[in-house]
C-alpha positions as CSV (number, residue, x, y, z in Angstrom):
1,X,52.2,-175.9,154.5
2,X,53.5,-174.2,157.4
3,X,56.4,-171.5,156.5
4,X,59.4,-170.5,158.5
5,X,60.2,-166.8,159.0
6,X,63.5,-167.4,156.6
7,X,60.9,-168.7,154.2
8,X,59.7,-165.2,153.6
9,X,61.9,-162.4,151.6
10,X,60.8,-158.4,150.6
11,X,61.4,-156.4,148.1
12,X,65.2,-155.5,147.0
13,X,63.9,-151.9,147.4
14,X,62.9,-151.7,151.1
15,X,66.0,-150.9,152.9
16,X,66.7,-154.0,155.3
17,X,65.4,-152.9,158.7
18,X,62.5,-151.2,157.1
19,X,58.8,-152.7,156.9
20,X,57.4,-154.4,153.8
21,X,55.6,-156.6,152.2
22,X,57.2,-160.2,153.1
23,X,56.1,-163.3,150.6
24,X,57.1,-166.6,151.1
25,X,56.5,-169.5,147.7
26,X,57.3,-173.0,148.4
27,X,55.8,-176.3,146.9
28,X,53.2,-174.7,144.7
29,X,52.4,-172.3,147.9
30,X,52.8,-168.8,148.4
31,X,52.0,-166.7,151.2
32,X,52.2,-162.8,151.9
33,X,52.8,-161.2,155.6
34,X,53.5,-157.8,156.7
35,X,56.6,-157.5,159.0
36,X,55.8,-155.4,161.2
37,X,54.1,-158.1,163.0
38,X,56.3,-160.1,165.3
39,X,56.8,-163.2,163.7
40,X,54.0,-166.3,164.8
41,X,52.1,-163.4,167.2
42,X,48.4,-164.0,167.3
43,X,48.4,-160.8,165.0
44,X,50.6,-162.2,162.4
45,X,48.1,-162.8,159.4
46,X,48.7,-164.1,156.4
47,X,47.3,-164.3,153.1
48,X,47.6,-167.7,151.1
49,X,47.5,-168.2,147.3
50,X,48.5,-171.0,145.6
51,X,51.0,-170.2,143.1
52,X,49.4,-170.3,140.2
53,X,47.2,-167.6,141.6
54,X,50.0,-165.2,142.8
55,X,52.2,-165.9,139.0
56,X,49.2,-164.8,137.4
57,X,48.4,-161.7,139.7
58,X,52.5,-160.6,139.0
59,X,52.0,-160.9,135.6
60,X,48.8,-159.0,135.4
61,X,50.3,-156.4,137.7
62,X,53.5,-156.1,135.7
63,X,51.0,-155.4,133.0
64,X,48.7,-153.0,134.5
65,X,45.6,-155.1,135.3
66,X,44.7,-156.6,138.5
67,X,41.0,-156.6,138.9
68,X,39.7,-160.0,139.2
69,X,42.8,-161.8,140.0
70,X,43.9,-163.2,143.4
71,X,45.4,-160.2,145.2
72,X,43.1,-157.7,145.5
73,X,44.6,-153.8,146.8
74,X,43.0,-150.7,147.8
75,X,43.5,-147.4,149.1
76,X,42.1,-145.6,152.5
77,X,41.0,-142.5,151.8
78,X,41.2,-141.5,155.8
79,X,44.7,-142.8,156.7
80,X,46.6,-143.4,152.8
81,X,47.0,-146.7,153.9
82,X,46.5,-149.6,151.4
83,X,44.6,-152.4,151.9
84,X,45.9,-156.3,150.9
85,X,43.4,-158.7,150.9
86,X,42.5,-161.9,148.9
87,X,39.8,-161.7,146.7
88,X,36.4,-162.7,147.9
89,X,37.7,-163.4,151.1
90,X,37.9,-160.7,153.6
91,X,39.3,-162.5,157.1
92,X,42.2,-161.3,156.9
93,X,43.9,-157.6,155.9
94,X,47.1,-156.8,155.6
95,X,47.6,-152.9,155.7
96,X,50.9,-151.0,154.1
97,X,51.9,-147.3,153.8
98,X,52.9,-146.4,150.4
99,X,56.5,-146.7,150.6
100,X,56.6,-150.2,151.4
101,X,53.7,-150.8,148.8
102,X,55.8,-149.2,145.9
103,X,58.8,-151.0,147.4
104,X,56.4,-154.1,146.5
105,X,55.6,-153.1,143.3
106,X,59.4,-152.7,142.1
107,X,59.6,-156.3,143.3
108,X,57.2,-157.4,141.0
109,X,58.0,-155.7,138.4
110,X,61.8,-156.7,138.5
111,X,60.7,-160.5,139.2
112,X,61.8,-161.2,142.6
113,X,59.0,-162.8,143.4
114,X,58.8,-165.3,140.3
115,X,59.2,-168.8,141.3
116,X,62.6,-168.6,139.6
117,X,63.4,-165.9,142.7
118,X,63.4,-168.5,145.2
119,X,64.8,-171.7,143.3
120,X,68.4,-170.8,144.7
């Protein structure tokens, strides 16, 4: 499943030019970029879930809990960054500042990246 770069959509809450977390769901697919990267660069990782992984990492994280499930984030200590990787797999990292991680989260937690989201 290859996705286009109008596939992929951020958060409501990250002003339009700014950086973010950009996912992309498609026939039982989702994948999660950072736009800061130029678009099909060598540098332009992704991480891949299928979407019953990602559904059940937003509802766990509109809940509280995330440990264990498919998405797994932490914090820097040196630099504040935060760290997105897939669980159990660490190949590829995707790195955020705060803003565009809480830009993320009110994503999730107002549902615009449910399946439903990208139906229209």
């Amino acid at each position: 499943m290859a996705f286009a770069e109008i596939d992929f959509r951020k958060a409501s809450k990250s002003v339009p030019d700014k950086d973010c977390v950009c996912v992309a769901r498609r026939d039982g697919w989702v994948e999660l970029r950072d736009d800061k990267t130029v678009f099909g660069a060598p540098d332009d990782h992704r991480l891949v879930f299928t979407a019953e992984e990602f559904d059940a990492f937003l509802a766990g994280a509109r809940e509280g809990r995330t440990e264990g499930l498919c998405l797994e984030i932490t914090r820097r200590d040196a630099d504040g960054m935060h760290v997105f990787r897939r669980r159990g797999w660490a190949a590829v990292e995707l790195v955020f500042t705060e803003a565009e991680l809480l830009a993320f989260q009110d994503g999730i937690a107002n549902h615009e990246f449910d399946a439903i989201a990208y139906a229209a």
